[in-house]
LONUTOR-913388 format. One line per field, with one value per residue (C-alpha): residue in three letters; x, y, z. Coordinates in steps of 0.05 Angstrom, whole numbers, plus 5000, padded with zeros to 4 digits. Layout:
res ALA / ...
east X / ...
north Y / ...
up Z / ...
END
This chain:
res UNK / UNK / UNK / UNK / UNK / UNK / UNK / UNK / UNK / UNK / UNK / UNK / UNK / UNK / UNK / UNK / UNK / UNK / UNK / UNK / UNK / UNK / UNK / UNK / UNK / UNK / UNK / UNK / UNK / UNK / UNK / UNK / UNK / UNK / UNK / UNK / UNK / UNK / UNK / UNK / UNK / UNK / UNK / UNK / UNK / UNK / UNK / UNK / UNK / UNK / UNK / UNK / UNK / UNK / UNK / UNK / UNK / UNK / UNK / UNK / UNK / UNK / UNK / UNK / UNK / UNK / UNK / UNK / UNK / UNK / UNK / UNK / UNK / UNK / UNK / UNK / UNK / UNK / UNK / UNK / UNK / UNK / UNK / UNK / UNK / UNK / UNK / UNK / UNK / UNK / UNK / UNK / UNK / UNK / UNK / UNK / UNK / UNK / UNK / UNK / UNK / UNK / UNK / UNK / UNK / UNK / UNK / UNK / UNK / UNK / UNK / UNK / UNK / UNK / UNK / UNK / UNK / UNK / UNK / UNK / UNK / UNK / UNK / UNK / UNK / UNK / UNK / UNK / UNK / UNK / UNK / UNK / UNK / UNK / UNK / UNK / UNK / UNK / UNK / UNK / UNK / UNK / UNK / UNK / UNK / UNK / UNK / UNK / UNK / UNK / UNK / UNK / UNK / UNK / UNK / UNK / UNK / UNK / UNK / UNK / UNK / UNK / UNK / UNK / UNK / UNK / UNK / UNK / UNK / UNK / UNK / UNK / UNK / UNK / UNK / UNK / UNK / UNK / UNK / UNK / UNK / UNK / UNK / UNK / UNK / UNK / UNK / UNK / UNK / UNK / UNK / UNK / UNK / UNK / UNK / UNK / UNK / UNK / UNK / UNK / UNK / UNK / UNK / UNK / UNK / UNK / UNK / UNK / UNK / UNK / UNK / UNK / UNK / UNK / UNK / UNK / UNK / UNK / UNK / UNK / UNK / UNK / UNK / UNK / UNK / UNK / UNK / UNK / UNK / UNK / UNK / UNK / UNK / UNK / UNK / UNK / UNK / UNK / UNK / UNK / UNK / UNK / UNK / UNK / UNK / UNK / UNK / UNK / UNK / UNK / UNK / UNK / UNK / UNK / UNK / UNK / UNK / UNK / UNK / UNK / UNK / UNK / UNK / UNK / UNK / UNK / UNK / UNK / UNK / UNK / UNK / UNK / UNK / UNK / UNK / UNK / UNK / UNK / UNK / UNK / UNK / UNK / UNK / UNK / UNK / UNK / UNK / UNK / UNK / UNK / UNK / UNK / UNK / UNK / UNK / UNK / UNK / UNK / UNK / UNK / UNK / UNK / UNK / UNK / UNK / UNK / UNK / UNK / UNK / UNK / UNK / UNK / UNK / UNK / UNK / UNK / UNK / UNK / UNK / UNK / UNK / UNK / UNK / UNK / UNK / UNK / UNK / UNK / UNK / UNK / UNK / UNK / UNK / UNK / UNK / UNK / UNK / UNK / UNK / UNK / UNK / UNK / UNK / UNK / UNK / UNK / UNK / UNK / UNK / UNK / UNK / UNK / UNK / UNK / UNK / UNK / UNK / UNK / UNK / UNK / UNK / UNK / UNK / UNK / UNK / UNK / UNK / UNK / UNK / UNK / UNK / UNK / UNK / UNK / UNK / UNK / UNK / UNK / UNK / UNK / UNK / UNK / UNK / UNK / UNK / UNK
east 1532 / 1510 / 1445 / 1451 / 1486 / 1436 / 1385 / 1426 / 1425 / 1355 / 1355 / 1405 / 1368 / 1300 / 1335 / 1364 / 1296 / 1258 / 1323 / 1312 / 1283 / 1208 / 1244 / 1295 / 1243 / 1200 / 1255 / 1258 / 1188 / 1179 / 1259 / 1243 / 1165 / 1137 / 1169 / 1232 / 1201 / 1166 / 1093 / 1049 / 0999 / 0931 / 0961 / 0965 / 0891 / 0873 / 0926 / 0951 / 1025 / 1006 / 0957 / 1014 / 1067 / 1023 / 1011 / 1085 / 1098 / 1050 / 1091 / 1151 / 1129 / 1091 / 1140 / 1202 / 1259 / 1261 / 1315 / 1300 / 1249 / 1241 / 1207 / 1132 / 1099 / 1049 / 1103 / 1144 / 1152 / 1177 / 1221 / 1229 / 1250 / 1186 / 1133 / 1133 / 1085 / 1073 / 1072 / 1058 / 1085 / 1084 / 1124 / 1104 / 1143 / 1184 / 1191 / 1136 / 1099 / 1034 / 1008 / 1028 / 0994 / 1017 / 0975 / 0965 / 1024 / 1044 / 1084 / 1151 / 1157 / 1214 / 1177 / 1106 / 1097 / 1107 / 1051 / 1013 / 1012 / 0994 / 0927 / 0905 / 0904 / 0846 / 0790 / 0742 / 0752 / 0804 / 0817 / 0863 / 0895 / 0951 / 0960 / 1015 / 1007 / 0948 / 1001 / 0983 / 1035 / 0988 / 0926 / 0890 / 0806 / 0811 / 0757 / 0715 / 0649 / 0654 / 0619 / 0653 / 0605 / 0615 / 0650 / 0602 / 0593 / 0649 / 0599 / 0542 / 0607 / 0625 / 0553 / 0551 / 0617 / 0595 / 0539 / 0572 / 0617 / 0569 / 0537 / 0469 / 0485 / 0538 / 0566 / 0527 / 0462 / 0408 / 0384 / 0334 / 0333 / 0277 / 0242 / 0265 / 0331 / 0340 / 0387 / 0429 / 0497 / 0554 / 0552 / 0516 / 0466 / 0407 / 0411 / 0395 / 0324 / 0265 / 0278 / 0346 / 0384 / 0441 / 0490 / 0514 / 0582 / 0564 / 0525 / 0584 / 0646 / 0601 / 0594 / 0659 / 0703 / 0653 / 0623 / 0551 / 0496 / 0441 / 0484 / 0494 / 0422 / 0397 / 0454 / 0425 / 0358 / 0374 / 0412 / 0374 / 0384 / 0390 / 0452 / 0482 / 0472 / 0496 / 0566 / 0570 / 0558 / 0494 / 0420 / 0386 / 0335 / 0396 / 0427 / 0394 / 0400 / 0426 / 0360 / 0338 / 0399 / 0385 / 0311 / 0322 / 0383 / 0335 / 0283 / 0295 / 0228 / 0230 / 0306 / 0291 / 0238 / 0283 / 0340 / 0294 / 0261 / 0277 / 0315 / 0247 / 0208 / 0261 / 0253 / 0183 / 0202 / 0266 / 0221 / 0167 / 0237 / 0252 / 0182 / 0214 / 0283 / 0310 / 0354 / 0420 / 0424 / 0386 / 0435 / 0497 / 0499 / 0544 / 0545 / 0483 / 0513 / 0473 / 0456 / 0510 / 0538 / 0581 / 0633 / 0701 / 0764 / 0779 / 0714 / 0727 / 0799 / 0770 / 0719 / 0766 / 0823 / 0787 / 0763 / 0829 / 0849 / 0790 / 0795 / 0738 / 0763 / 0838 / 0809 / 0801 / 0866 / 0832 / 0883 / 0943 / 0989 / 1007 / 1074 / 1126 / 1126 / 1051 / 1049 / 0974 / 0926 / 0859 / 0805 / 0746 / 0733 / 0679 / 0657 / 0606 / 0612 / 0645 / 0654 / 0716 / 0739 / 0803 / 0812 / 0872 / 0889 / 0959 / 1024 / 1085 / 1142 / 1161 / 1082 / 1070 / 0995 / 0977 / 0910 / 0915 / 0850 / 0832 / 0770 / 0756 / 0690 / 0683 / 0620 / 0639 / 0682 / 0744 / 0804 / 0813 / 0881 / 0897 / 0874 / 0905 / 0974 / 0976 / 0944 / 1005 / 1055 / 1032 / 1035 / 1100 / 1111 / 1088 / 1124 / 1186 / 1170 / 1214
north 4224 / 4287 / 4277 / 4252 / 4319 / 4359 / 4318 / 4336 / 4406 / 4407 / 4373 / 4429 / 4482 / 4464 / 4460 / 4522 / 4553 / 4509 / 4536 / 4618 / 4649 / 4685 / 4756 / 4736 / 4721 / 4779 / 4828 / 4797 / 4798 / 4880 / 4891 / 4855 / 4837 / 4759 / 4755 / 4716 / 4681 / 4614 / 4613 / 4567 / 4543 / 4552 / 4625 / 4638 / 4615 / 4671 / 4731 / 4721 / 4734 / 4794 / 4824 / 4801 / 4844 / 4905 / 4911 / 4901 / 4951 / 5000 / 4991 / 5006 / 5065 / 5099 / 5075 / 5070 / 5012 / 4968 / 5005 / 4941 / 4883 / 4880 / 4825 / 4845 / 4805 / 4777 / 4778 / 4832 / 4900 / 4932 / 4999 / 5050 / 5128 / 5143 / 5095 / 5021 / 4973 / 4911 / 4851 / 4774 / 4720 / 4641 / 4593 / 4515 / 4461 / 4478 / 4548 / 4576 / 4632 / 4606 / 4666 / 4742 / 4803 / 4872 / 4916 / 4992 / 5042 / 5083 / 5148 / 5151 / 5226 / 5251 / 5266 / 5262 / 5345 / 5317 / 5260 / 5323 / 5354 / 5287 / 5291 / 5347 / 5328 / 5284 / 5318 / 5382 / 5378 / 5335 / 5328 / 5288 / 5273 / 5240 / 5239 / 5197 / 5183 / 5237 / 5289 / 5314 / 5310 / 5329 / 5355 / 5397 / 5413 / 5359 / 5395 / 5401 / 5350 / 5327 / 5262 / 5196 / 5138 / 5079 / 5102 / 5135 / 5063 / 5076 / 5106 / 5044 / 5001 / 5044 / 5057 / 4980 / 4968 / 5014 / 4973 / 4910 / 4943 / 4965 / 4890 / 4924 / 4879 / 4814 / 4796 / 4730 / 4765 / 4748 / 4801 / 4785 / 4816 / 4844 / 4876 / 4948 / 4930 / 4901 / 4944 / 4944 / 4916 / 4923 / 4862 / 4795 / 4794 / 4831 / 4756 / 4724 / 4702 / 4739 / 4734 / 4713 / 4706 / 4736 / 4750 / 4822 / 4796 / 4773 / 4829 / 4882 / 4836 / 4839 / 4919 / 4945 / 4879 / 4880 / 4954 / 4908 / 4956 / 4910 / 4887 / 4971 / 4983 / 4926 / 4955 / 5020 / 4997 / 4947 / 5003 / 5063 / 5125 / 5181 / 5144 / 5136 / 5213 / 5241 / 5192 / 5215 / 5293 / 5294 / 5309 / 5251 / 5268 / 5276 / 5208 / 5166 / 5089 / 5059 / 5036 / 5108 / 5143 / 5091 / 5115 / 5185 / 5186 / 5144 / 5185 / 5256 / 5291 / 5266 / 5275 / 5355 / 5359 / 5315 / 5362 / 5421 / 5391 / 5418 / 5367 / 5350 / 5339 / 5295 / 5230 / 5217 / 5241 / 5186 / 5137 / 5142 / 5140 / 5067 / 5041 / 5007 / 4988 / 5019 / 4972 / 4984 / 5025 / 5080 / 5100 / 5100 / 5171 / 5227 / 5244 / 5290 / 5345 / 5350 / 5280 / 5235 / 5219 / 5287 / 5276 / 5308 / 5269 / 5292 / 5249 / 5184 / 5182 / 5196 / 5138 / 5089 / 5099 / 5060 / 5009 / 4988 / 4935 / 4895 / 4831 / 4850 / 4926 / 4880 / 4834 / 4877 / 4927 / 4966 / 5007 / 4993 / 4945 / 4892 / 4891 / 4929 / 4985 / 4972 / 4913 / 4931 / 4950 / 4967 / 4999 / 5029 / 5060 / 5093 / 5113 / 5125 / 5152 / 5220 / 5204 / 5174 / 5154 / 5121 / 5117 / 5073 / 5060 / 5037 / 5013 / 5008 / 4961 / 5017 / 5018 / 5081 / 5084 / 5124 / 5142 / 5169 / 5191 / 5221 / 5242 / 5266 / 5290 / 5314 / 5330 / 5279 / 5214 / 5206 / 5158 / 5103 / 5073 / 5146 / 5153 / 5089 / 5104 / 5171 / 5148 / 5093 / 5147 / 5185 / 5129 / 5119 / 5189 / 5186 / 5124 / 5160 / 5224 / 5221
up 0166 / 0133 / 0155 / 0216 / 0231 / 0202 / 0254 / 0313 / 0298 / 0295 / 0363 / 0392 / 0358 / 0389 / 0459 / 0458 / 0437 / 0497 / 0542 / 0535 / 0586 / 0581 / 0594 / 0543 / 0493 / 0511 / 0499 / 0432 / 0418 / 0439 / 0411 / 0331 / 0328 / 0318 / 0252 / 0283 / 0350 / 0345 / 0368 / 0396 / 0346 / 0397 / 0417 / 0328 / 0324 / 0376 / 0346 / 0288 / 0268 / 0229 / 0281 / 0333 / 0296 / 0287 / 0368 / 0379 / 0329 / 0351 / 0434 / 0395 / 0367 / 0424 / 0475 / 0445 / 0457 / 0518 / 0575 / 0625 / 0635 / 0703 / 0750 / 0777 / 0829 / 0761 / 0710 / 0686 / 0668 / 0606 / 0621 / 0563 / 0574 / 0570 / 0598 / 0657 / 0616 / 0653 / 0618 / 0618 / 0574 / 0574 / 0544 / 0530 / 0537 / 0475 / 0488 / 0442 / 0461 / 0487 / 0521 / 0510 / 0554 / 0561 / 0617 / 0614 / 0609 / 0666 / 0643 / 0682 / 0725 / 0760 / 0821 / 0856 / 0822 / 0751 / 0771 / 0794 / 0730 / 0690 / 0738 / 0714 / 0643 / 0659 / 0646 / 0667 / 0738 / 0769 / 0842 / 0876 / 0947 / 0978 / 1061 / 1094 / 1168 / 1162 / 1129 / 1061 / 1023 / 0954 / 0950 / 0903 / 0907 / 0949 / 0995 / 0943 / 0938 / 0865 / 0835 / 0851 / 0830 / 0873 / 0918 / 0963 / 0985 / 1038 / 1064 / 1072 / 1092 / 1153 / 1184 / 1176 / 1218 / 1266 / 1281 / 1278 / 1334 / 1376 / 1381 / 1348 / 1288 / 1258 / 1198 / 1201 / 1205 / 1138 / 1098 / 1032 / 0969 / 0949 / 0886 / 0912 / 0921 / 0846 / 0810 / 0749 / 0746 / 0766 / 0808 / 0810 / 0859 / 0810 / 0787 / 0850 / 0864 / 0904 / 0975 / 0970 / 1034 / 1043 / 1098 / 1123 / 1104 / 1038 / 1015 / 1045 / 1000 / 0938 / 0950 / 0961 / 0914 / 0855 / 0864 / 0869 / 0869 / 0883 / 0952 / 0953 / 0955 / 1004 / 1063 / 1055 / 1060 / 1127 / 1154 / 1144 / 1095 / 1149 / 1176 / 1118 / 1098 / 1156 / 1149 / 1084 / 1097 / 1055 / 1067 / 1065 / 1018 / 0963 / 0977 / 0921 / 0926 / 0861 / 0829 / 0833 / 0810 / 0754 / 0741 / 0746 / 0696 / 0645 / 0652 / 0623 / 0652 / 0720 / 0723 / 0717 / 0762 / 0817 / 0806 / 0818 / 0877 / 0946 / 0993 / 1020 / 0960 / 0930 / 0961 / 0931 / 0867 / 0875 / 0889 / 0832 / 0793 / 0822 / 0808 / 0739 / 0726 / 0666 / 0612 / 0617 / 0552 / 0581 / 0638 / 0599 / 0572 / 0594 / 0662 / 0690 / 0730 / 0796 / 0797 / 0830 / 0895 / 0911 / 0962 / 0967 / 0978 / 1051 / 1069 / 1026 / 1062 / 1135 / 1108 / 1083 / 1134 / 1188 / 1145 / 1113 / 1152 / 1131 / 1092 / 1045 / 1022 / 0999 / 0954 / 0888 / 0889 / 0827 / 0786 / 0842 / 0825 / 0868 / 0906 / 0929 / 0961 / 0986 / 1036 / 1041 / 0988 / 1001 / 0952 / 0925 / 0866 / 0826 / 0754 / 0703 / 0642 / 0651 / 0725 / 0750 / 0832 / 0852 / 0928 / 0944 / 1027 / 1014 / 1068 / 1057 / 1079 / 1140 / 1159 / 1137 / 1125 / 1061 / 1029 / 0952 / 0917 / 0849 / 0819 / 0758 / 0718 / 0664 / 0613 / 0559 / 0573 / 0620 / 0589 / 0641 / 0616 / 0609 / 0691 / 0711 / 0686 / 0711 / 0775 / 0772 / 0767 / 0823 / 0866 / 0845 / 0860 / 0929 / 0949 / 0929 / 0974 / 1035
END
């Protein structure tokens, strides 16, 4: 009998482990570490118990105990005093952790001026923005034209609508990369071949979802430079295409003679700059001060707002997490080292339209998970603003 028992047990045992929840196990795994919870073997070969232990030790200690795990739309979050960390976990078919993921902290504020104040830790110069229905309900430098990456391509997206509304041009039309349009990642379309076609459409979702600057730089070429300038409030002899902000940041000599340049003078100078593309190691230094795409946040939410409600600017949600309260995310972002954009067109469950932006330069390097949180946190902020 005695071991028939002892079998059973087992049996119950192994149940109740297949029978507890992911958020109960989670809470176990964040409350006492891996020591106690049983682990898939394929997840052990990837993070080992030890290493497992150490990162749930280290959450412990930075963020304190768990308060609450909430659901999220992709899994859950962990609530402590201090911090929301979202998190993911799987469970097999006998309850063993198969798959563990915890996602950058977001600092929990009382209100949308303690989220404020987290902002302008971020570096040198921080600006940021938040309008509601067009009222501001935060703002600060948000006038001023500072460097935002990428996301000057609001820009190249809404000369490009404008056409497309006017009949001048369609989605469906066929562009072709060429050799002067070839630029460095981000983005996949440096990889296509020579002559590549491409449609409007296609090249316009690859610029704004995965910040493509080869797509970036053959929109600005189809649709001209001096209409992209003037939609972006800048002379159009100091709008560089990609490839050329590329060459001139690699090459130290031209770079000063560019940046010295009057207006006129610079496009040739940008263009000797283009004639080879750099490796990728040469452009990843700290940011160059003068050479950038300087736009204040005023313009990239008079840029964005009328382009929300397309399909393309809500595929990649960047820093925002999903959910409630937005019902709508659209976004583009920039960065480069020392260089750092968020511009989120958000609505919310009342259709309140909402655009929230942040930049932030700065001469050496700007934290991301650092941005992101606090970036979370004001959008928390905001949504909480009556």
């Amino acid at each position: 009998m005695k071991p028939i028992l002892f079998s059973a047990l087992l049996t119950l045992a192994a149940g109740f482990a297949a029978a507890q929840s992911p958020e109960t196990v989670l809470r176990g795994l964040w409350r006492e570490g891996a020591a106690e919870t049983t682990i898939a073997p394929v997840f052990l070969n990837q993070v080992p118990r030890a290493t497992l232990n150490d990162i749930l030790s280290g959450l412990r200690t930075q963020f304190g105990p768990v308060q609450e795990i909430a659901p999220a739309p992709e899994g859950y979050t962990v609530i402590t005093e201090s911090h929301r960390v979202p998190a993911r976990i799987g469970l097999d078919a006998e309850g063993r952790v198969a798959m563990l993921w915890f996602g950058t902290p977001e600092p929990r504020v009382a209100d949308l001026a303690a989220a404020e104040a987290l902002l302008a830790d971020l570096g040198q110069d921080v600006a940021w923005l938040a309008l509601r229905d067009g009222e501001t309900l935060a703002a600060h430098r948000a006038g001023e034209r500072l460097a935002v990456g990428s996301a000057f391509k609001l820009g190249v997206l809404s000369v490009l609508v404008e056409e497309i509304a006017a009949g001048r041009r369609d989605w469906a039309d066929v562009v072709r990369i060429g050799a002067r349009h070839r630029s460095l990642p981000t983005g996949r379309l440096q990889d296509f071949p020579e002559d590549a076609p491409v449609t409007l459409h296609t090249a316009a979702l690859a610029m704004i979802a995965e910040s493509d600057n080869t797509a970036t730089d053959l929109l600005l070429d189809t649709l001209g430079r001096d209409a992209v300038a003037a939609r972006l409030g800048l002379a159009p002899g100091d709008l560089l295409s990609t490839r050329e902000f590329f060459g001139l940041k690699a090459d130290a000599d031209l770079r000063t003679e560019w940046l010295a340049a009057d207006t006129s003078d610079r496009p040739a100078l940008a263009a000797r700059a283009a004639r080879v593309l750099p490796p990728v190691a040469a452009v990843t230094g700290p940011h160059v001060d003068g050479l950038e795409w300087h736009l204040p946040l005023e313009r990239l939410c008079a840029l964005g707002a009328p382009l929300a409600e397309l399909p393309l600017m809500q595929v990649n949600p960047g820093p925002v997490p999903p959910g409630a309260p937005w019902t709508r995310i659209a976004y583009k972002g920039g960065s480069e080292t020392g260089v750092l954009n968020f511009t989120a067109l958000l609505r919310d469950a009342d259709g309140r339209d909402y655009c929230a932006a942040l930049t932030v330069n700065d001469p050496g390097t700007v934290a991301l998970d650092a941005a992101i949180g606090a970036f979370g946190a004001f959008l928390r902020g905001l949504a909480a603003t009556p």
